[in-house]
N, C-alpha and C positions, 0 to 999 in steps of 0.2 A: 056723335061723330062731328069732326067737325064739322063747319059752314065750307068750307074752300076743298078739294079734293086731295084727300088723305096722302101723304108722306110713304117713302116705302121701309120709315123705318116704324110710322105709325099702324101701315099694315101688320106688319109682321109682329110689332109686339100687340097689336091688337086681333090677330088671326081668329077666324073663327074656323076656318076649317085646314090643316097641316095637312102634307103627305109624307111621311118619314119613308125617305130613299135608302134602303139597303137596312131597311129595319129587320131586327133580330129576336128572341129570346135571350142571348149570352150576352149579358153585361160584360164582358171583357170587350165587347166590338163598340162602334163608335154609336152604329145604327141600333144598335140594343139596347144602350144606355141612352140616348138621345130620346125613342120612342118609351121606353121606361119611365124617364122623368116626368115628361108629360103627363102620362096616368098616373103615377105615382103625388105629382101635387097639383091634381085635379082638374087637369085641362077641362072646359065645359062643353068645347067644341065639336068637330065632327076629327078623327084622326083618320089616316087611310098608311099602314102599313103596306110600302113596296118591296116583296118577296117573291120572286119568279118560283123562289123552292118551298114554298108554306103555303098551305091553307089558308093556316090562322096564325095569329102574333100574340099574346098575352088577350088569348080570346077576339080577339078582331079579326074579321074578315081579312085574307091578306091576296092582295092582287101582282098578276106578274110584273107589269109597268105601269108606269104613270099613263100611259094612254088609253088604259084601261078602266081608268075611271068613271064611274058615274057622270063626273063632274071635274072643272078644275078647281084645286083645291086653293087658297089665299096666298098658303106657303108652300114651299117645297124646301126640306133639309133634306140634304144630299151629303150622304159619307157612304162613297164608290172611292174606288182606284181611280188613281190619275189620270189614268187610259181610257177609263169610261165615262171621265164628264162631260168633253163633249155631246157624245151621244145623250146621255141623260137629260143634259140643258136645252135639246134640241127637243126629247119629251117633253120637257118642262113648259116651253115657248107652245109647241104647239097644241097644247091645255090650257094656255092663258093661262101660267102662274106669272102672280106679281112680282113674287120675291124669293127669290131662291141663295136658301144658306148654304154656301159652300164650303162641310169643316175639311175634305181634301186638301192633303199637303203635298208636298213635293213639287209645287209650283216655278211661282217667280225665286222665291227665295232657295231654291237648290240646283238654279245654273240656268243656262240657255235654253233648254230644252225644256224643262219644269215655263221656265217664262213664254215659249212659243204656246205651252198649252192652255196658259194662263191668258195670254192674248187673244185668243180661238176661242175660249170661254166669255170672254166680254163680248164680242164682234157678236156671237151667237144671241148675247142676250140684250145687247141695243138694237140689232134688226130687229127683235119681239117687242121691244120695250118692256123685259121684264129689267128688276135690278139683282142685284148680287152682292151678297154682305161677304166676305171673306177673298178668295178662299184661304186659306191655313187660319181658321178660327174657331172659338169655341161657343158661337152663338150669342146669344141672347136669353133675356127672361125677361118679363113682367109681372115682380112678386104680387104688386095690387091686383094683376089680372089673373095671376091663377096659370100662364105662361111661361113654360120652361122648356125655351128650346136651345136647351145647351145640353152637351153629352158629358159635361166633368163630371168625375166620380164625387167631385163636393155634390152637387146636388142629390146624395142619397142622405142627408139631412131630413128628419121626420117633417119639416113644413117650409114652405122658403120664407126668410122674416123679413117683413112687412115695413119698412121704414119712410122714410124720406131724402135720403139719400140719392143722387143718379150717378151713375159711372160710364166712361166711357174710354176703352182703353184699345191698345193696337194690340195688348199682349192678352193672349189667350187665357192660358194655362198660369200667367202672373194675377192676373183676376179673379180667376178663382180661386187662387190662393188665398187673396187679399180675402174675398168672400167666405171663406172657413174662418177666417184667423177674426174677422169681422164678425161670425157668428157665432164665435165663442168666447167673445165679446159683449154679446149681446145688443148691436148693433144692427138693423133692419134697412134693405132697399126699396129704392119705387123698382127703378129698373136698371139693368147691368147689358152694356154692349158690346160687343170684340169687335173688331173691325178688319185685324187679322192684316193680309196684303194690301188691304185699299184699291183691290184692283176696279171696285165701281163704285161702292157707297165706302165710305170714308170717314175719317174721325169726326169732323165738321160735320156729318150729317147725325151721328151719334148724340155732336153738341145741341146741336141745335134742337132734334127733338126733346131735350131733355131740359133746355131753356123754356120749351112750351108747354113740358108736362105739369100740368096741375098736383100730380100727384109726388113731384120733384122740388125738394126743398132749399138743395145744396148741390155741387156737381164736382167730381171728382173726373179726371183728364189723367190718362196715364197714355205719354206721347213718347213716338220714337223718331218720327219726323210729320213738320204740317206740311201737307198735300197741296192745301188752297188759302195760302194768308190770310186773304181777304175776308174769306167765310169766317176761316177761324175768329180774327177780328171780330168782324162783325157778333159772331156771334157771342165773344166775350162779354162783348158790351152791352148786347139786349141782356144780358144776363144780370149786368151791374144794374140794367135800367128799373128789371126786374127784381131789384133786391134778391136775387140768389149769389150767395155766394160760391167759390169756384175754387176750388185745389187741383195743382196741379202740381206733377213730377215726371221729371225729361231723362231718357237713358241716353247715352251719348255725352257725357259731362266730361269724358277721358276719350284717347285716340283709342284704348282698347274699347270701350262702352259702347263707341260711336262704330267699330267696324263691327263688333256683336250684335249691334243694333242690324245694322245693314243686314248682315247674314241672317238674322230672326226673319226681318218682315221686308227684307229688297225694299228698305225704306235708306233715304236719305239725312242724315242728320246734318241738324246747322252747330252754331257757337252755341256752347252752353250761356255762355252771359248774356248774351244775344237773346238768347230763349227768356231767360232772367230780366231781362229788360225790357223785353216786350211784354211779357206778363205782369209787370212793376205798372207801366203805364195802362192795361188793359185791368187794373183793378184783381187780378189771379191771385194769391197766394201759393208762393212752392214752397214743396219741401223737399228730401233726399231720398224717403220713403215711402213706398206703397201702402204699407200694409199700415202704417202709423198714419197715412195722408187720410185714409177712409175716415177714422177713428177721429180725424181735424174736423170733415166733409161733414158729419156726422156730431160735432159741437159745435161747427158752426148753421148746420138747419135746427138746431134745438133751441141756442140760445140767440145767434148772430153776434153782432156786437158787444162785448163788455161796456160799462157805465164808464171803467178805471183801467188804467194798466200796474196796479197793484195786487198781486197774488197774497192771501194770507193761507200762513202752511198749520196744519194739525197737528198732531203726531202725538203719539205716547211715547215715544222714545225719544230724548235730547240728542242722542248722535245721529236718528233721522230727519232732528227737525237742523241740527247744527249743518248736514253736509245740502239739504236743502237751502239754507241759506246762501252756501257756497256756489251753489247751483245758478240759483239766482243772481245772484251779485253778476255771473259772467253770460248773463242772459237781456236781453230787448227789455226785458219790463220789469221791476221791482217789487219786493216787500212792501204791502199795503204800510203807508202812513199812517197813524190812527191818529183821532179825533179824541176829541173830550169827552163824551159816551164809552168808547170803549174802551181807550184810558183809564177811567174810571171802573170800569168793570173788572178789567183786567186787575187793577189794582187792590181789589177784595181779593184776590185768591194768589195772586204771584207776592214772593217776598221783596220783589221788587219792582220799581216802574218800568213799563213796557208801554215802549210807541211805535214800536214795528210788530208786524203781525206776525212773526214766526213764532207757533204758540206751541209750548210741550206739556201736556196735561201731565206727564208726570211731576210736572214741579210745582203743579198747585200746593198752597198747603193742604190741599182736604184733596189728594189726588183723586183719578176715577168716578167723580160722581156724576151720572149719570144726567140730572135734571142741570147743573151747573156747566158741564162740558158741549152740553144742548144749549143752552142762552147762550155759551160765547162764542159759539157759532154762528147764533144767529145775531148777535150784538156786532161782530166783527164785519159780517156780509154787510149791514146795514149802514157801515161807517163808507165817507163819501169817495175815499182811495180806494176801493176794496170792488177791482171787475171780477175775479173768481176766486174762488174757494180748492184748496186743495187737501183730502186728508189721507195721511198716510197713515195705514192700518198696519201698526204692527203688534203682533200678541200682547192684549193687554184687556183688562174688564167689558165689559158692555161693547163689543164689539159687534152686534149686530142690532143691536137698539141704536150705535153711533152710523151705521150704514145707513139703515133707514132711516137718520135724520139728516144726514148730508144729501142724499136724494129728496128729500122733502122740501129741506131749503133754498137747494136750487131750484127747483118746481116752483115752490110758492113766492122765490125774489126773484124770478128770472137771472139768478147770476150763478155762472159758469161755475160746477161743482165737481171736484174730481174725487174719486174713489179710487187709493192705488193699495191692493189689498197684498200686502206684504207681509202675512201671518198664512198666507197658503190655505191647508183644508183645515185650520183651526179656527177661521170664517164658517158659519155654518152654510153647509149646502143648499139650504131657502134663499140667502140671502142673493147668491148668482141664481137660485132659478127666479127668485124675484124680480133681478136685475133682467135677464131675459125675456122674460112677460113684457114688463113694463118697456123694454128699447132704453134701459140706463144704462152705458155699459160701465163693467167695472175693469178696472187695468190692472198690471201687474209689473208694470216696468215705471216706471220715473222715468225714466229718459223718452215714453209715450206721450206721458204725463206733460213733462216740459214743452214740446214740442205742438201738443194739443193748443197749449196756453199761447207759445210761442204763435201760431195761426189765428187763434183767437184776437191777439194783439195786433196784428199784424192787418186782418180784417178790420180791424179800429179805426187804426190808421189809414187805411183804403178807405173807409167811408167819409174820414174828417179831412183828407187829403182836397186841395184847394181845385178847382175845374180849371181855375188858373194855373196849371203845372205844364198843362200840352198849349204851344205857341198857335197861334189863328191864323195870323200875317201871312197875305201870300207871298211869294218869292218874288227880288223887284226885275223890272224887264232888264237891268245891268246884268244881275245874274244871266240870263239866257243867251246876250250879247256875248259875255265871257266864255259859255263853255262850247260855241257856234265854231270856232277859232280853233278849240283842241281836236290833237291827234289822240288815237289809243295809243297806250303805253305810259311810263314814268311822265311825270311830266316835270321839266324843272322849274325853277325855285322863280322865278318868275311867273311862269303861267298858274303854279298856285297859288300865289298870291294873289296873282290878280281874278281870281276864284273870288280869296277872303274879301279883297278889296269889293269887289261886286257887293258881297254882302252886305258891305259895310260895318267888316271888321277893321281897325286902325292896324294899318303895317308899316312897317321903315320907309320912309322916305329914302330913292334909291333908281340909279338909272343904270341902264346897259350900257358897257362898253363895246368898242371893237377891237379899239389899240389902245397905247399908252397914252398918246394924245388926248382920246374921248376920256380915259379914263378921270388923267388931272382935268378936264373941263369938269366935268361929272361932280369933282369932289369939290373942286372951286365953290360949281353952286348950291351943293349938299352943305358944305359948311367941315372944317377938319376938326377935330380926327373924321376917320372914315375906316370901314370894314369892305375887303374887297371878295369876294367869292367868284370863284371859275364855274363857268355855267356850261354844260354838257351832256347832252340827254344820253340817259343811262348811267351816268355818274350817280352813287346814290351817298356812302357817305364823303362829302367834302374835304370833313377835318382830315379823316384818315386818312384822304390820298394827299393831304399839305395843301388843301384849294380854298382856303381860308385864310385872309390875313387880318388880324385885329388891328385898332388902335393906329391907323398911318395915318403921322402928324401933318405931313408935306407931302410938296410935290416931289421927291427922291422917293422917299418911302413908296408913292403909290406906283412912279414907274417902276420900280425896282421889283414891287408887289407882284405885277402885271406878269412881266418876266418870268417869274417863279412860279408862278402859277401856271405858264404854261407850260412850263419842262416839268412839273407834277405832276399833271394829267396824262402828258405824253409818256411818262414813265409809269406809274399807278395804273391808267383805263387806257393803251392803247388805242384800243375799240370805239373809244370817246372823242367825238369832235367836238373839240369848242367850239363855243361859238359865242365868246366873247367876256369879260367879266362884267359882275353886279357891284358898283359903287353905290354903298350904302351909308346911312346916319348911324354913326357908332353909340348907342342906344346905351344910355345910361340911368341913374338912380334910381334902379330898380329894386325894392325889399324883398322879394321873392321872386323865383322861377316856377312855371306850372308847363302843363303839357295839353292841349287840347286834341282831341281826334274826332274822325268818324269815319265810321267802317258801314258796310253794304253785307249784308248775310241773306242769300238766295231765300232760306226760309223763314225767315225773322225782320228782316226789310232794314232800316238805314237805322243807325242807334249811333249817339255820340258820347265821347270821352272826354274826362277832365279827371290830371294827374297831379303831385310833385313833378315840375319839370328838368331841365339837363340831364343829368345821367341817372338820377334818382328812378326817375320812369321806368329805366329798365333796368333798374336794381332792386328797387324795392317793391314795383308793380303794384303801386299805392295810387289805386285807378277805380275812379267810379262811374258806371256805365248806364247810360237810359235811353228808350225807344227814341228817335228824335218824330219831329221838332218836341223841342220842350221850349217851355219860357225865364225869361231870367229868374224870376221867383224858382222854379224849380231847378235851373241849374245853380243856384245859390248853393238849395240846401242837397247838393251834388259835393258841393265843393267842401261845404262843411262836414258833409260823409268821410271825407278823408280823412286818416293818422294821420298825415301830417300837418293838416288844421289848424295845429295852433301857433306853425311858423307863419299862416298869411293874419293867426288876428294877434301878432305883437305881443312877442314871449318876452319876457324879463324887460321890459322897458321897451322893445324895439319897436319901429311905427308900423301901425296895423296896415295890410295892403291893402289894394283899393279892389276889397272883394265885388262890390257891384260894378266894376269894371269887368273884369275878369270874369263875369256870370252875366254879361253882355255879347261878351266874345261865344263863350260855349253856345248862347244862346242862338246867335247870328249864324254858328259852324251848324247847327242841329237844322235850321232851315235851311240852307244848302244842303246837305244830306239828303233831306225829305224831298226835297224837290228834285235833285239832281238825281235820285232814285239809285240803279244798277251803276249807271254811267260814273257812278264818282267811286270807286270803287273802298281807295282807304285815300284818310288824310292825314297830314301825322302835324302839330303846327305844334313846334317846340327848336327853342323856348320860345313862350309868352311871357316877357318882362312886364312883371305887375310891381307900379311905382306906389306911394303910400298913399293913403285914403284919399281922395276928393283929385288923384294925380293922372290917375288913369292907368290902361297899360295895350300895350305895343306886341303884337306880334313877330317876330324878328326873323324868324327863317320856316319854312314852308316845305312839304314834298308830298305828293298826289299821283295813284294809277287811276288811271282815266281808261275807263272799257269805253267799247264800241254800242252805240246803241242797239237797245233788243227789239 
């Protein structure tokens, strides 16, 4: 046990004594199955079947109520009617249970009335101080413990398998799904958790105990919205500190995902990139897939890290090994290199030289042999490109003497080995219950296969990713001066600027008018040409309403500008009061245009942007997005993320832009974000004239909602 007083997510899967509420005989019910499981895969505990109509339950004494007990019991699983929780919970408290599983549905998540009972149900169990895992979920287990307190019909599975693996998910019934498709697999857990409504314990507390488990290797997060930032945070990161690796997948990626979300679990969803970016800097790897995420969770507690991000492919068939290449070629990481060792090997048996690792044993000349398709397995693992091994099985000799040695060699190189058995039951049947035994799993899809690797890589990258990527600096006391002064609402082009300027991002030199007079002063000392803009809170875009004038040489041009600018606005935004125009420095020799932002997401916290800017931004949505603050090192390689890339490093002759410029700016915007927290709510700074290397680059026009503080 431990030293400090046990968790209530460490009770429950560590229970020694259960009470199964509305416990049955008939597996069709929830209480049947739930009290089933548990005997069924060996609970060692005391159990106490509650049956007001039974005697006995699968031979156990069976009592009318929980407060009929001997004793209170650790747990209490509870599957009653909606109508009888309270009641029940109220048994529960006053037997001193700790934890009470609620798989009851028709809660928060089926309307107002579902949600009053659901509120009733908490209140009940913090005046006790007991807690409450669900309600609308499908429990928990503790495969090392011998613990199954979950009612899915998956767990009628002859044993639960024993892995390393932790899970911890909001979706019930998607878990255990993952959990069959994982056990047929041959794939093993420590422990699995639903979390259900989160109307008390919550995915964070899921995380966390599974960041603590000794007997948790890797950790799988299936999220439909975070509850508590911070925790989640936090506990992201014990977990990095901890060398476990972390997969995660977010439903909510679409407005349809995000409102099915809501409906499943009366959960709130944020921005999907949001989500993506926050897990990018928390070290997480996503994916799009549950039941393919486990199958990641589960290569990366086996191997962790690859050496390389070169895959070498196997295959007995050249059009498996040919469309694998193909596969590769549009994927994160490449065809192992080789080396002079395996060069060489290769070169005894292919009719030609080969220095990429996509290998087809049918084209040896001595195809099939058993002892030679074995060394260059192991010759190719060995070469210094070469982080996993992948062989695709398809009908062809020795196909179960080449199983057992692709499982062999990843065991004995530590390097990531995949099995995609693509010859069906012509595989012998030893070979998957060998795979099973053992926790090797074997695949059947390629597209599993890739994406395993894809995770594998990707966790690479998160470990050799620099500590230098998240900014340290705090925010300067200019900043706080700046945002003391805003109103809620739009804010114009002035007061975000002088946001950026706080920061000390560089922006246009540039004053407010009132009239045509202050104007020409304004521009006299700007220096001509000049760019004049109508400034008008709630005006949002400029050019459209004609509030824009480029390039005014003189003093005609700017009063003339002035003028026009105000019969624009008055006819475009009524509604809009000027209140005066912006004489600005008509910003020139610029090589490129970009777009910087940052955005505020309730559950995801402050994350900043950097585009192609002008119109490109919202044509091409050629946008790369990360948790903020980050530092200019990491908004660099932001910037270099982009298609359109190789207009800022000097395509056909052109001057390269002044990318460390330009990844000074993101930089600066990412601390303003962090700091300004809710309060900044979007920023949109486009365009950024970025002039050529060593020249710098300029911010030129600005636009910010500014909330009210929380």
């Amino acid at each position: 046990m431990p030293v400090n007083e046990p968790t209530a997510m460490y009770r429950m899967l560590h229970a020694e004594s259960i009470a199964v509420i509305g416990a049955s005989e008939d597996r069709n019910k929830f209480g049947g199955r739930l009290i089933y499981n548990l005997i069924h895969h060996g609970f060692k505990g005391t159990l106490y079947p509650i049956n007001p109509k039974r005697e006995t339950i699968f031979d156990l004494k069976a009592y009318p109520n929980i407060t009929a007990l001997p004793s209170g019991p650790d747990v209490a699983a509870v599957a009653v009617p909606a109508k009888a929780l309270s009641e029940t919970l109220r048994g529960c408290a006053k037997m001193g249970v700790k934890v009470a599983i609620v798989i009851t549905s028709q809660m928060a998540e089926s309307g107002e009335e579902g949600a009053k009972l659901q509120d009733e149900a908490v209140a009940i169990a913090r005046e006790a101080g007991m807690r409450i895992l669900g309600p609308n979920c499908l429990g928990a287990l503790n495969a090392q413990a011998d613990v199954c307190l979950s009612p899915s019909v998956t767990m009628s599975v002859d044993k639960l398998p024993k892995g390393r693996v932790g899970v911890a998910s909001q979706s019930g019934a998607l878990q255990t799904a993952m959990f069959i498709r994982a056990f047929d697999a041959g794939v093993g857990f420590s422990s699995c958790i639903t979390v259900g409504n989160q109307a008390d314990l919550e995915l964070s507390d899921g995380f966390e105990y599974l960041v603590d488990d000794p007997d948790t290797d890797a950790i799988f997060v299936y999220v439909e919205g975070i509850k508590d930032l911070e925790r989640f945070r936090t506990a992201a990161q014990k977990a990095r500190a901890a060398n476990k690796p972390v997969v995660a997948v977010k439903a909510g990626r679409t407005e349809e995902g995000a409102a099915m979300a809501n409906s499943h679990t009366a959960s709130l969803t944020g921005s999907y990139d949001a989500f993506v970016a926050l897990c990018e800097s928390l070290g997480i790897v996503v994916t799009d897939q549950p039941d393919t995420a486990v199958l990641c969770a589960d290569a990366l507690a086996r191997w962790g890290a690859p050496k390389a991000e070169g895959v070498a492919v196997f295959s007995g068939s050249g059009g498996a090994a040919a469309l694998a290449a193909d596969a590769i070629a549009e994927s994160s990481f490449h065809a192992s290199k080789l080396s002079g060792p395996a060069i060489d090997h290769l070169g005894e048996h292919l009719p030609h030289r080969k220095e990429t690792a996509i290998i087809d044993f049918g084209g040896y000349r001595s195809p099939f042999v058993e002892d030679v398709m074995i060394e260059s397995m192991e010759t190719v693992a060995d070469d210094p490109d070469t982080g996993a091994l992948l062989m695709i099985m398809t009908p062809q000799p020795c196909m179960e003497q080449l199983a057992a040695a692709i499982r062999s060699i990843g065991t004995d190189k530590g390097v990531p080995a995949l099995l995609c058995n693509k010859s069906g039951s012509l595989v012998d049947e030893q070979v998957n219950k060998d795979a099973k035994e053992l926790g090797y799993p074997i695949y059947t899809s390629l597209d599993d296969c890739y994406r395993v690797i894809e995770a594998l890589m990707a966790y690479k990258r998160i470990l050799e990713s620099a500590e230098g990527d998240i900014a340290t600096e705090p925010a300067t006391p200019e900043i706080n001066a700046a945002a003391r002064v805003l109103a809620p609402g739009l804010l114009t082009e002035p007061e975000a600027k002088g946001l950026l300027a706080a920061a000390g991002a560089p922006v246009t030199r540039e004053q407010m008018a009132m009239s045509p007079d202050d104007a020409v002063a304004a521009a006299r000392e700007i220096g001509f040409p000049v760019v004049m803009k109508g400034v008008a809170r709630g005006l949002i875009h400029k050019s459209d309403a004609g509030a824009v004038k480029l390039n005014l040489a003189d003093v005609a041009a700017v009063r003339s500008a002035f003028a026009e600018i105000e019969v624009a606005i008055a006819e475009a935004a009524p509604d809009a009061e000027l209140a005066g125009c912006l004489v600005q420095e008509m910003a020139t020799g610029g090589v490129a245009e970009a777009f910087i932002g940052a955005s505020w997401d309730p559950q995801h916290g402050p994350a900043v942007l950097v585009g192609a800017g002008g119109v490109f931004v919202e044509v091409l949505k050629d946008v790369q997005m990360a948790a903020a603050p980050v530092s200019p090192k990491k908004a660099r390689t932001m910037i270099e993320g982009l298609k359109l890339w190789p207009l800022f490093a000097g395509p056909r002759g052109r001057p390269k832009a002044d990318v460390d410029a330009l990844a000074d700016i993101v930089h600066r915007v990412s601390v303003l974000a962090a700091h300004l927290g809710p309060q900044l709510g979007e920023l949109d700074v486009n365009p950024v004239i970025v002039r050529a290397e060593g020249e710098g680059a300029l911010c030129v026009d600005a636009r910010a909602v500014w909330n009210a503080p929380q």
